[in-house]
Residue, then its C-alpha position, 0 to 999 in steps of 0.5 A: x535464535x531466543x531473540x527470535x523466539x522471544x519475539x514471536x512469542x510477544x507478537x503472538x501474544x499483543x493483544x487481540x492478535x487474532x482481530x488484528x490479523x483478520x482486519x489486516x488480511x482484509x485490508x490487504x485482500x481489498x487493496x489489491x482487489x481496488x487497485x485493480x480497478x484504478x489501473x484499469x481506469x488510468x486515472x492515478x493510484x498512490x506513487x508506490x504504485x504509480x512507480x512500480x507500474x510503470x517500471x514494470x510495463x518498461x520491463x515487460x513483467x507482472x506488476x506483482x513480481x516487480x513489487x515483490x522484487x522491489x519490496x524484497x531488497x528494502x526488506x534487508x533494509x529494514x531487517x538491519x535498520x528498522x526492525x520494528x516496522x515489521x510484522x505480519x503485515x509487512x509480508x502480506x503486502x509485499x507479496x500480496x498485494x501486486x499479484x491480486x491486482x494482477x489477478x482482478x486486472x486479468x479477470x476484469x479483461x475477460x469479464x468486463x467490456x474495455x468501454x467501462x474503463x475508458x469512456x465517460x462517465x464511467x470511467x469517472x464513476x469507477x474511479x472515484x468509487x475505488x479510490x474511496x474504497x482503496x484508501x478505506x482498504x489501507x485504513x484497515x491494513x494501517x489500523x491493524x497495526x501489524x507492521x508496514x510494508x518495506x516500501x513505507x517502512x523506508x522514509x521511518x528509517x531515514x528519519x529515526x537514523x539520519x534526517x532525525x532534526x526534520x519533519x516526518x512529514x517533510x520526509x514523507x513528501x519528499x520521499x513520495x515526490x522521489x518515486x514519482x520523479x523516478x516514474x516519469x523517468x521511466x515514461x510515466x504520467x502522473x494525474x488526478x489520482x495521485x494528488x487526491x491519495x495524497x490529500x485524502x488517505x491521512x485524514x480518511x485512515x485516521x477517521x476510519x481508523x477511530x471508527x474500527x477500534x470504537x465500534x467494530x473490532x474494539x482494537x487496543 
């Protein structure tokens, strides 16, 4: 019990904690409010998403309520190997996340006609402005440095304890490349979307990442 209050006690008190939380909150809130539109479209999302979507259209449930029960059974991971990926912002995306694109994805069927999403050029227009905006988002969720989800915690672990002579990096792909395997496995098609996020979302969250502690939120 004192180790846990030992340790909310430094994580309340890192500095700019406040800002921090704030910045995460945003990246969650619009995360979950552009993945929205990129399922729509169809045109690619990142492979967490690629791989948790499919599963759940096979399962017939809500995107969010797989994501969750998947992110649930790799927390207990992470508790017991890599408890230093998690923090507030671990929960937020685990639980968050899936149920707002959930949410947007129903209100955009009531609201907007079905023709946006599916023909061009709009389709392409829709896309490429909520794939800038989607990796933007994670830049802010990332930067804020409040912990990651379970799901991103998981290639962290398996270098720091058992594939600690490779290359993150190696194990990142690899790890990624995996999901998307197990997605087609369970019928879906990977296209576009995907390889643009995994060309595209380092170097954009490290750019934006600067810009936020430089000149917005003055982050440590």
């Amino acid at each position: 019990m004192n180790k846990v209050k030992n340790f909310l006690r430094e994580y309340f008190e890192t500095p700019d904690f406040m800002k921090r939380l704030v910045v995460m909150l945003i990246g969650v809130f619009l995360m979950g409010f552009f993945l929205s539109f990129l399922i729509k479209v169809d045109l690619g999302t990142d492979p967490c998403t690629f791989m948790n979507l499919t599963i759940s259209r096979k399962l017939g449930i809500l995107f969010g309520t797989w994501q969750l029960a998947l992110n649930a059974v790799l927390f207990v991971i992470v508790i017991l190997f890599g408890k230093k990926c998690i923090g507030f912002g671990t929960i937020a995306n685990m639980v968050f996340i899936g149920y707002i694109a959930d949410f947007f994805g129903w209100l955009w069927d009531k609201t907007i006609p079905e023709r946006y999403f599916t023909e061009f050029p709009s389709r392409a227009v829709i896309f490429a402005l909520a794939l800038l905006l989607f990796i933007i988002s994670v830049s802010f969720y990332i930067n804020a440095d409040m912990g990651v989800s379970p799901y991103d915690a998981m290639p962290q672990i398996i270098s720091d304890r058992v594939l600690t002579k490779v290359p993150y990096y190696i194990i990142r792909i690899g790890y990624d490349f995996l999901v998307i395997v197990i997605g087609v496995m369970f019928g879906g098609t990977p296209n576009i979307g995907i390889i643009l996020m995994a060309l595209f979302l380092g170097p954009i969250i490290s750019v934006v990442g600067k810009f936020l502690g430089k000149h917005v939120f003055h982050l440590n």
